[in-house]
N, C-alpha and C positions, 0 to 999 in steps of 0.2 A: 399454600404449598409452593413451594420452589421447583424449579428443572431448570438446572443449568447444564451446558456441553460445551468442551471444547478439545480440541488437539494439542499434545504433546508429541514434537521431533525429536526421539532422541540422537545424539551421534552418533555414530558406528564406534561400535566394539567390538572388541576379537572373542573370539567365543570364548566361552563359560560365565557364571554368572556373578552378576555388577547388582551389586547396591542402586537402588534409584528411589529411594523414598526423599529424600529432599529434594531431589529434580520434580517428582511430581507436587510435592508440598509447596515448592516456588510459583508453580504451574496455576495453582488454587489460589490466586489472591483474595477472595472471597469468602473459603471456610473461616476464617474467624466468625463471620455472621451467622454462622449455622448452629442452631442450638441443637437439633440432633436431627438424624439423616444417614444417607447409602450413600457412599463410592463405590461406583463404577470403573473398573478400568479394562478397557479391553484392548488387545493389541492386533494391529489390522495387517496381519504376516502369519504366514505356516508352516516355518522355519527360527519361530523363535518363541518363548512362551515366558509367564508370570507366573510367580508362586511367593509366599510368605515364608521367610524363615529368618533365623539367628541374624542378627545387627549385629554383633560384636566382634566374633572369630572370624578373618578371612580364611583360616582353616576350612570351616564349615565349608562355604562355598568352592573353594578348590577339593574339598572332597564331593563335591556335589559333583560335582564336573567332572573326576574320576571314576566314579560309579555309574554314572549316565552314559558313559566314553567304554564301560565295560559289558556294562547290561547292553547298548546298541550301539554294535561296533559298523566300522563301515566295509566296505569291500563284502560284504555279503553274497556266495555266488546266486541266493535265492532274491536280492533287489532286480525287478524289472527298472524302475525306474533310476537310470544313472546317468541321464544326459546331462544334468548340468551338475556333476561332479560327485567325488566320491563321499562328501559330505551332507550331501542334500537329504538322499530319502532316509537317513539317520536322522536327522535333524526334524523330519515332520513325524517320524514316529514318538520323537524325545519332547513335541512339541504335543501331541496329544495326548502323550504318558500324564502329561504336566498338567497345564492347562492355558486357555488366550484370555481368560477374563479374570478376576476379582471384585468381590464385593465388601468393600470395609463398613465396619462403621462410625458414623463422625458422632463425636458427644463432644461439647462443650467446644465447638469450631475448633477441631481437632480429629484426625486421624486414631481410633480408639483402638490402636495396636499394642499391644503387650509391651514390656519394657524391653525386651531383647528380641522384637519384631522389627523385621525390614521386609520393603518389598523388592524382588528382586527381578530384573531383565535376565531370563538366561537367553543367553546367543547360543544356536547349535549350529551357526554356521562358521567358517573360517574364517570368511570374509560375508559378511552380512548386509553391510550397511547399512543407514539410518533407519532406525524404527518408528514407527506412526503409533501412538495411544489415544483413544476416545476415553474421555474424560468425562466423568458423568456426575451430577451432583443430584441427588432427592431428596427434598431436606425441607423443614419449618424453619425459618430464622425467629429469631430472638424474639421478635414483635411476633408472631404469630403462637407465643406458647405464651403470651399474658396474656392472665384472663382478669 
């Protein structure tokens, strides 16, 4: 059995949600050797979260980011919390709507995402900046599934 971890920085992005399944797939120089296993990935912030959907349409995602802007809007007169701006306590509500972890699975030292799966960073902040992901590998390699 394998456990590997490491950290992904991503850069700051302007909110709504970004593609990053190739940034994390750079990140793994190792999954090739994984004949089957779990990704891990979790994101180490309360104001922005992970989710799986459409690789294909940037539509998708700018309408993700319209309906989330709808359902939790900001200026709320019921937020207590508004000290660090009027984006914030929107952003951790749209952060636990979502979710901060993912679990994939790797087959054949690969990412076993549907063909029109991406993984996505949504930013619910304005101004965000850089994001921290733990990166988590569980997994048999190649030599260990010959028997």
């Amino acid at each position: 059995m394998m456990i590997r971890q490491s950290t992904l920085t991503l850069d700051a992005r302007p909110r709504g949600f970004h593609l990053i399944t190739a940034e994390i797939r750079r990140a793994l120089p190792d999954l090739s050797d994984v004949r089957a296993g779990l990704l891990h990935v979790f994101i180490q912030h309360t104001s922005a979260s992970l989710t799986i959907n459409e690789n294909a349409s940037p539509d998708v995602r700018s309408d993700m980011e319209d309906h989330f802007n709808e359902m939790v809007p900001e200026n709320q007169p019921y937020y207590d919390h508004t000290i660090e701006g009027s984006d914030d306590m929107p952003a951790h509500i749209k952060a636990s709507l979502l979710d901060t972890s993912l679990t994939i699975p790797i087959r054949h030292g690969e990412m076993a995402l549907g063909t029109w799966q991406g993984i996505y960073l949504n930013e619910h902040r304005d101004h965000g900046g850089r994001r921290s992901l733990v990166l988590t590998i569980k997994a048999t390699t190649v030599d260990e599934t010959a028997t």
